[in-house]
ROBAFI-482798 format. One record per atom (N, C-alpha, C): residue in three letters; x, z, y. Coordinates in pm, whole numbers, padded with zeros to 5 digits, always signed. Layout:
N
AlaXZY ...
***
This chain:
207
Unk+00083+00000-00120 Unk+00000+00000+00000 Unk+00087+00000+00125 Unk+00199+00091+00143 Unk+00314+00074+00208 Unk+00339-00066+00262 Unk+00367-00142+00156 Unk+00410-00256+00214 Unk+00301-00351+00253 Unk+00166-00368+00243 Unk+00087-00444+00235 Unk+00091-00369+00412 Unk+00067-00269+00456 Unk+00057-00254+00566 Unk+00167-00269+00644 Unk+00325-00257+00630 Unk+00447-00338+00674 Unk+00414-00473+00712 Unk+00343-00549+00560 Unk+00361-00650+00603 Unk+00292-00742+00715 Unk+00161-00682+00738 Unk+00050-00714+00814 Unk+00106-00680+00962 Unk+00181-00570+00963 Unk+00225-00537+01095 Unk+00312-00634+01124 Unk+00403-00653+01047 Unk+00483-00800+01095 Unk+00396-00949+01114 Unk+00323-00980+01053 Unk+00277-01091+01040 Unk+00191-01059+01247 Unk+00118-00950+01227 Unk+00084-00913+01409 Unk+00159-00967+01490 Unk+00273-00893+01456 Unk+00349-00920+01562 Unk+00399-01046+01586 Unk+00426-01129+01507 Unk+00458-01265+01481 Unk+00334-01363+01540 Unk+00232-01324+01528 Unk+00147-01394+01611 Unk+00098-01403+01742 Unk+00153-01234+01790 Unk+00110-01243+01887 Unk+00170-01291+02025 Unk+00286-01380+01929 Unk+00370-01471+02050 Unk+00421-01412+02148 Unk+00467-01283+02103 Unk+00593-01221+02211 Unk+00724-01246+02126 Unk+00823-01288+02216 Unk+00950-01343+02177 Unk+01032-01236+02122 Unk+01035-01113+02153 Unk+01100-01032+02118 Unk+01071-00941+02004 Unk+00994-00894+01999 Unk+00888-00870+01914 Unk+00847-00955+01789 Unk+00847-01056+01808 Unk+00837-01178+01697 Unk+01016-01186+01585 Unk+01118-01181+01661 Unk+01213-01247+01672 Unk+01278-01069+01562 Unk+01257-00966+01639 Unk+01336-00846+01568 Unk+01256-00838+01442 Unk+01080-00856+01400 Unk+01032-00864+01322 Unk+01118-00972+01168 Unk+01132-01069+01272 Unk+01189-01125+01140 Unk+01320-01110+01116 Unk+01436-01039+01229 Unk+01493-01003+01139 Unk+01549-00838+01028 Unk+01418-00798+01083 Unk+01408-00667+01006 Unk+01310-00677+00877 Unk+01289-00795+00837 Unk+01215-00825+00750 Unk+01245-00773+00637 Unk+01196-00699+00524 Unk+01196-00674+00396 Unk+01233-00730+00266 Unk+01319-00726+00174 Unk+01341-00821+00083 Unk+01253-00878+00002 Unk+01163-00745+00002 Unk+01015-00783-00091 Unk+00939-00917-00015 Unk+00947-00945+00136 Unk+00872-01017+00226 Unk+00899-01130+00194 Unk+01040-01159+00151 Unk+01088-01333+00182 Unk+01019-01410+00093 Unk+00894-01367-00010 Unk+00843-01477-00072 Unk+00740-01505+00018 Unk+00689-01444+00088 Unk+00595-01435+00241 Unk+00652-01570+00322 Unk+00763-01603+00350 Unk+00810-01630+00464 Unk+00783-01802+00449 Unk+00824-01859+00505 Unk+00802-02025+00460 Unk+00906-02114+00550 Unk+00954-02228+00429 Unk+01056-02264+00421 Unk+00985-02418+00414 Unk+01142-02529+00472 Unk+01090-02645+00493 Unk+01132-02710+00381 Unk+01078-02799+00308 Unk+01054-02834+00178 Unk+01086-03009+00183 Unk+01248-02979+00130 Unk+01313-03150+00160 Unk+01238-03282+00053 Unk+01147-03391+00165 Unk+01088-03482+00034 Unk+01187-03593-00031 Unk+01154-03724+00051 Unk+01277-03829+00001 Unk+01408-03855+00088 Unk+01501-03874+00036 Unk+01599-03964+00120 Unk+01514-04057+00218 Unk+01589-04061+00333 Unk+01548-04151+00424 Unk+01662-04183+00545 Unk+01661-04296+00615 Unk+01729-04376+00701 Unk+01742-04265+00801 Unk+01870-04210+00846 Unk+01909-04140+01002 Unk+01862-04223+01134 Unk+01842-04128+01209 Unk+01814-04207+01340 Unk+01896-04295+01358 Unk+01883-04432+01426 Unk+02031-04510+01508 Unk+02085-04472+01588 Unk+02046-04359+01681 Unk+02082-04291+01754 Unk+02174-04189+01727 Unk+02155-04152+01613 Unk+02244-04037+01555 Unk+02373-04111+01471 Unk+02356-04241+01393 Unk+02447-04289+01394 Unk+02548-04307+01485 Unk+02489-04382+01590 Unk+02620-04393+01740 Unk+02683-04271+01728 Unk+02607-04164+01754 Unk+02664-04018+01811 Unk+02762-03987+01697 Unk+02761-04004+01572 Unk+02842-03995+01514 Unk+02992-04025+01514 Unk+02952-04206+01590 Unk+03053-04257+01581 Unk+03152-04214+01738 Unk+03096-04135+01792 Unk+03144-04073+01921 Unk+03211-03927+01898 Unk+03087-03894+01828 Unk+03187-03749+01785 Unk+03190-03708+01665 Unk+03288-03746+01609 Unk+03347-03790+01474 Unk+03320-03618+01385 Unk+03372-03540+01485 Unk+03352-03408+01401 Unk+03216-03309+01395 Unk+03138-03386+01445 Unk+03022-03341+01481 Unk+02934-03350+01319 Unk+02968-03477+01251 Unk+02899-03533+01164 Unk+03029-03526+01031 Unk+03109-03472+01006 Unk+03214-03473+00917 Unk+03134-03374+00825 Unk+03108-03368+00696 Unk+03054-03298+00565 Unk+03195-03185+00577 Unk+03146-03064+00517 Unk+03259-02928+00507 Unk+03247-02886+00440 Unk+03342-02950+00296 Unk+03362-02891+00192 Unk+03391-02816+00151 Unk+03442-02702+00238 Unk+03526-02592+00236 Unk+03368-02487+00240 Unk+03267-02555+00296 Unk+03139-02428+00303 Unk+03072-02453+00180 Unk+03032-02350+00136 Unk+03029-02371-00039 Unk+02870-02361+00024 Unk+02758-02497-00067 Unk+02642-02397-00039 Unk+02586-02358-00161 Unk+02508-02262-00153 Unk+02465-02168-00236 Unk+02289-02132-00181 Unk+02242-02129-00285 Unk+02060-02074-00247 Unk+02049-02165-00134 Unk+02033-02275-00161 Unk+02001-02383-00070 Unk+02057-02388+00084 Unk+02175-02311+00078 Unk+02271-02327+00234 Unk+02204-02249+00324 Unk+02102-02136+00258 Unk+02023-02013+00409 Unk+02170-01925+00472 Unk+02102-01895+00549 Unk+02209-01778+00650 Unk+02161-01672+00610 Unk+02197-01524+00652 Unk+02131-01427+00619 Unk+02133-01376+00772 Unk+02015-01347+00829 Unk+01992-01351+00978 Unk+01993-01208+00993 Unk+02104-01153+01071 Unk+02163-00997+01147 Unk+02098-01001+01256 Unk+02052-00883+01318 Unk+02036-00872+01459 Unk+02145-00955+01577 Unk+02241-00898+01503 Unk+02395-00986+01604 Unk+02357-01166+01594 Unk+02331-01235+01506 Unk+02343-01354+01497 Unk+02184-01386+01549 Unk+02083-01344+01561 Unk+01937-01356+01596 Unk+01993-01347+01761 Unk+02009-01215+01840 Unk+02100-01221+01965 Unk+02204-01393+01999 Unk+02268-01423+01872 Unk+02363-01540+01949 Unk+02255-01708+01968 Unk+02167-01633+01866 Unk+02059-01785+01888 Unk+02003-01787+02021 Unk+01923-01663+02012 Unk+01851-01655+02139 Unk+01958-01729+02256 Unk+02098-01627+02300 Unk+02182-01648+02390 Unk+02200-01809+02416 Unk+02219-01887+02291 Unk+02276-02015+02298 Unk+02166-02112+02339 Unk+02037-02031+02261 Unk+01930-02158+02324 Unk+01861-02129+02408 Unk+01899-02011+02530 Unk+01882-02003+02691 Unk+01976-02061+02736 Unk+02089-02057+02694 Unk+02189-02087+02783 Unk+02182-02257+02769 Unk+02185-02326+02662 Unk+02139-02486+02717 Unk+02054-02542+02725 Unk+01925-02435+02709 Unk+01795-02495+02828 Unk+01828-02465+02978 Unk+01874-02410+02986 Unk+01902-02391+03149 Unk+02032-02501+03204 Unk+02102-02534+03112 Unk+02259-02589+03157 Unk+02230-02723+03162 Unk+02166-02765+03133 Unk+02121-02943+03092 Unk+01962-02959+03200 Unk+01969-03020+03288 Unk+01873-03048+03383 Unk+01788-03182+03307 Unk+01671-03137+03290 Unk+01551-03241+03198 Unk+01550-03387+03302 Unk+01609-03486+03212 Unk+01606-03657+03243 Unk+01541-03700+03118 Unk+01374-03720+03122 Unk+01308-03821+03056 Unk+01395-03983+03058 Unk+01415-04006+02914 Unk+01450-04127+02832 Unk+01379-04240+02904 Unk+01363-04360+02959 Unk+01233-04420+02976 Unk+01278-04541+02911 Unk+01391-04597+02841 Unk+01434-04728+02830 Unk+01376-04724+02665 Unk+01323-04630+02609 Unk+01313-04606+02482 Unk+01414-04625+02347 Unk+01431-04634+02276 Unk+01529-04646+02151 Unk+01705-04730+02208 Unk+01651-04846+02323 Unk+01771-04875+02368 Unk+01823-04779+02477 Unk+01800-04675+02550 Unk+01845-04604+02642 Unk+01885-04444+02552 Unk+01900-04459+02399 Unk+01921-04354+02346 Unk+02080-04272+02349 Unk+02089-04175+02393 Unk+02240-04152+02418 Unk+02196-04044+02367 Unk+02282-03969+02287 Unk+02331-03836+02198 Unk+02453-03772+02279 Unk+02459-03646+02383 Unk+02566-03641+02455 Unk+02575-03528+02407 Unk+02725-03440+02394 Unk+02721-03287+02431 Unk+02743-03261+02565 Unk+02679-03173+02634 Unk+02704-03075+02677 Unk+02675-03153+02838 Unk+02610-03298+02851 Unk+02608-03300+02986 Unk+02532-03272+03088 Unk+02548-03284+03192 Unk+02472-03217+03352 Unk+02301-03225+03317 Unk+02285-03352+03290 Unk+02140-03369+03260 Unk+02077-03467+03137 Unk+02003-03471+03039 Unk+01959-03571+02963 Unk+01820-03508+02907 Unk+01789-03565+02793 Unk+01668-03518+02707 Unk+01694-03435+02578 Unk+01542-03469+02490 Unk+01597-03341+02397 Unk+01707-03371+02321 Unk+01755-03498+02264 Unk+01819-03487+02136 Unk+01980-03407+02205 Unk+01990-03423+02324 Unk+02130-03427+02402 Unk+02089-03190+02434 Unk+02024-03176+02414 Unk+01988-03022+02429 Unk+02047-03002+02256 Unk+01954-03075+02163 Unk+01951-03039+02036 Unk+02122-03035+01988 Unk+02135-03134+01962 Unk+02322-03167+01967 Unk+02381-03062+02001 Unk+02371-03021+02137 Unk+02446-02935+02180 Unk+02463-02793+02163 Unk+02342-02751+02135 Unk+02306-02605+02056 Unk+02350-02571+01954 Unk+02365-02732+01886 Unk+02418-02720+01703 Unk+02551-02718+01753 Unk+02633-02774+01852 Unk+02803-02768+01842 Unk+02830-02633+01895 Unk+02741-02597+01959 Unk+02747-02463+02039 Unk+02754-02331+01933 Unk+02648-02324+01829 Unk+02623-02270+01716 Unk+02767-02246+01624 Unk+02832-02407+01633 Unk+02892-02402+01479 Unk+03044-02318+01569 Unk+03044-02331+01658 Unk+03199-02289+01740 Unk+03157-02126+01747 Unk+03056-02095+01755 Unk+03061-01940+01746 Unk+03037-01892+01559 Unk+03057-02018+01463 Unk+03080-01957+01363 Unk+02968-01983+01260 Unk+02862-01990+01347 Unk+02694-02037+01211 Unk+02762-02122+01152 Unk+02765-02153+01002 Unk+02817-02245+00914 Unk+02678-02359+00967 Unk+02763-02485+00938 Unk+02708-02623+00986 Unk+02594-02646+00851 Unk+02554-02610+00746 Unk+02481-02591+00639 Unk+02339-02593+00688 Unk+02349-02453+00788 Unk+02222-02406+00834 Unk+02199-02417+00938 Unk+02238-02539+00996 Unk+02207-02567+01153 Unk+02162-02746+01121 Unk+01998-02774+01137 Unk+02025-02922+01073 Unk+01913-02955+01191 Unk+01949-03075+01230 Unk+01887-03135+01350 Unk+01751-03199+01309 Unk+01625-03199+01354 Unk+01524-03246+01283 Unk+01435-03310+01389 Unk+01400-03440+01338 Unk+01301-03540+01414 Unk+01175-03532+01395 Unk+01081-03454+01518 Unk+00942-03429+01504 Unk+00853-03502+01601 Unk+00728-03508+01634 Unk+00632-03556+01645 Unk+00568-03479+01722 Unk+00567-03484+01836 Unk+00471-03374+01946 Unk+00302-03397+01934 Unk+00277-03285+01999 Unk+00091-03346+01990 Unk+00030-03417+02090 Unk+00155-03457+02166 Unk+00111-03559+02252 Unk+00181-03677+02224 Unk+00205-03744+02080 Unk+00278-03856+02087 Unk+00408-03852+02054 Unk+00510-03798+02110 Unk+00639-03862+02161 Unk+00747-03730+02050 Unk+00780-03853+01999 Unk+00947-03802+01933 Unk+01026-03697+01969 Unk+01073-03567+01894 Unk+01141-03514+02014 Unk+01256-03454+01871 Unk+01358-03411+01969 Unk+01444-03353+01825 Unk+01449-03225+01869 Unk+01469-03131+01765 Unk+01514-02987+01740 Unk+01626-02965+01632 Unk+01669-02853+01680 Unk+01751-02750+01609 Unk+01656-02672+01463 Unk+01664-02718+01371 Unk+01628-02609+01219 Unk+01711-02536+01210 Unk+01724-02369+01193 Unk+01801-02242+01131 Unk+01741-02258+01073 Unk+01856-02270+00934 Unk+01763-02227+00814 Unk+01849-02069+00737 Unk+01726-02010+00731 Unk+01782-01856+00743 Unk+01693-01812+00578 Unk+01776-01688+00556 Unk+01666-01591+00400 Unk+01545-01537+00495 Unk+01496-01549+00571 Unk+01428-01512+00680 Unk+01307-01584+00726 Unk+01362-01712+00698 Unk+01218-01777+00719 Unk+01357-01900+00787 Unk+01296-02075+00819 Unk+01346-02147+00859 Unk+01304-02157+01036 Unk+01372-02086+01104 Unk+01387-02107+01271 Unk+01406-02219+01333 Unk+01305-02259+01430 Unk+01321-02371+01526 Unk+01391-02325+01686 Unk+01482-02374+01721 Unk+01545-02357+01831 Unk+01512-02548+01938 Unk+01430-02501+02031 Unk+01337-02630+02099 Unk+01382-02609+02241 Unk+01416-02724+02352 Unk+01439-02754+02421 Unk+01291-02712+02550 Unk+01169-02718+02480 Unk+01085-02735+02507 Unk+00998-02595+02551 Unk+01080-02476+02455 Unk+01050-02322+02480 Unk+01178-02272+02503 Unk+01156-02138+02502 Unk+01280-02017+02495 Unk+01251-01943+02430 Unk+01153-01953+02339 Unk+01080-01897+02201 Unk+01126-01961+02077 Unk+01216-01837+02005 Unk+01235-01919+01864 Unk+01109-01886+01759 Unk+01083-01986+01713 Unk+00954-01964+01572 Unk+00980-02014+01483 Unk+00938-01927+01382 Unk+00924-02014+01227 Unk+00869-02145+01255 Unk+00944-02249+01210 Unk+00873-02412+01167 Unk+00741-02348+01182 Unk+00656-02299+01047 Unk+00541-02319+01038 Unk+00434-02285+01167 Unk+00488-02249+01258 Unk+00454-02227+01380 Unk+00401-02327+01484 Unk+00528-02415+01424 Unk+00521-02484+01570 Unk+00419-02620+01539 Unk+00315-02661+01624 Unk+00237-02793+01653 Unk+00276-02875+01643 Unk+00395-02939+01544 Unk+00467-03067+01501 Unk+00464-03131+01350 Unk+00439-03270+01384 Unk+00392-03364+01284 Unk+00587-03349+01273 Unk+00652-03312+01123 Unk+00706-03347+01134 Unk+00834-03456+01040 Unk+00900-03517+01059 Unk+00906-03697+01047 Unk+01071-03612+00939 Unk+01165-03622+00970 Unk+01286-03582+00871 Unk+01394-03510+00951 Unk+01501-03462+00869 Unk+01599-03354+00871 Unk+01690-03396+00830 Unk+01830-03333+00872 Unk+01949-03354+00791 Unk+01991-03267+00681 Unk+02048-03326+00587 Unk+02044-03269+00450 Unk+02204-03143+00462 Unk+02159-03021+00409 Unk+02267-02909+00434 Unk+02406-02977+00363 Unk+02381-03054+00272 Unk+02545-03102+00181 Unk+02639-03161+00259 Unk+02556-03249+00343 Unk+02595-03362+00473 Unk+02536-03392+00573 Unk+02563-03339+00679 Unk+02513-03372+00781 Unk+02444-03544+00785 Unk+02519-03658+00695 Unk+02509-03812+00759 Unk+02387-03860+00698 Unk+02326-03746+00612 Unk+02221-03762+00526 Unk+02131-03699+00533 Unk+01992-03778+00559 Unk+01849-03749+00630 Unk+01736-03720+00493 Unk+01652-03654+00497 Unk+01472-03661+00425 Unk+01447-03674+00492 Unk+01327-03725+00456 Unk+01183-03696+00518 Unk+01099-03549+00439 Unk+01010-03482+00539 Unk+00956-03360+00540 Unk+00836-03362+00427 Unk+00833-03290+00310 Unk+00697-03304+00253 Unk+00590-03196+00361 Unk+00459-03209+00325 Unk+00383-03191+00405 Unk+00348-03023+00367 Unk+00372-02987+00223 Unk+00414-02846+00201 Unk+00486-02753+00248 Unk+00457-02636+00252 Unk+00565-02541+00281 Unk+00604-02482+00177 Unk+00736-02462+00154 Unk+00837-02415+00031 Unk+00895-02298+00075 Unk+00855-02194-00044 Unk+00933-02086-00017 Unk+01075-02078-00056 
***
């Protein structure tokens, strides 16, 4: 009974869309909980953006596979208060550092930048993940993912994928949420073995 009422109190708090409150919930989460939690569930191989190709070919180490990171239990993190703190930190600090320039040339005006003065999301997304892997998150659990807004338009994010539940880090909030959270149709991911390798999303959630 204990935990049935733990768990309800977390699931509260998680809904009631306070950032802080949401965010210590999950990572004070229970071991018994993580079959609770929901995880993004890789379907087929599929074609990388062209966009992410270029960027590749720009920043060579951005997209290099690291054999040296062994993965294990599908490449999760195990999410500390300290490392929940460096997400938050990293994905205020380049929503604020990158001044919002809507794309308008579409697929041909696509540029993948780190770290510059102003662009759109994928150039936020990118940068959070190089930002991430230099303070140490293994590149496993940091996978860039192409979603579907509810108004239409393409946008990319940051996936943590954590024992915790799989975290979205969005250009678009300063609220991190579980995937299953967020209002996105969403389209594919990069695979934890290799970054150069994409799915597409089954429409399930996988614990």
């Amino acid at each position: 009974m204990r935990k049935v009422v733990k768990f309800l109190a977390i699931a509260a708090a998680l809904f009631a869309g306070g950032q802080h409150s949401a965010e210590a919930a999950f990572v004070g989460a229970p071991m018994g909980l993580r079959g609770a939690m929901q995880y993004i569930k890789f379907d087929q191989p599929t074609l990388a953006p062209m966009a992410f190709t270029i960027f590749c070919l720009k920043y060579k180490d951005e997209c290099k596979p690291r054999p040296q990171q062994i993965v294990f239990r599908g490449g999760r993190l195990k999410l500390t208060a300290e490392r929940m703190a460096q997400l938050q930190e990293i994905n205020h600090r380049v929503n604020i550092a990158i001044r919002p320039e809507p794309n308008l040339e579409g697929l041909r005006g696509e540029k993948w930048l780190l770290h510059p003065t102003s662009g759109d999301c994928n150039d936020y997304a990118v940068t959070k993940r190089h930002d991430l892997i230099a303070k140490g998150f293994p590149a496993r659990s940091l996978l860039l993912s192409e979603v579907v807004t509810t108004w239409g338009e393409h946008h990319l994010v940051v996936v943590v994928r954590t024992f915790s539940g799989d975290l979205v880090l969005d250009s678009l909030t300063g609220h991190i949420l579980p995937w299953s959270k967020k209002s996105y149709r969403w389209v594919r991911i990069q695979m934890p073995k290799n970054p150069n390798y994409w799915a597409s999303l089954g429409g399930d959630r996988d614990a």
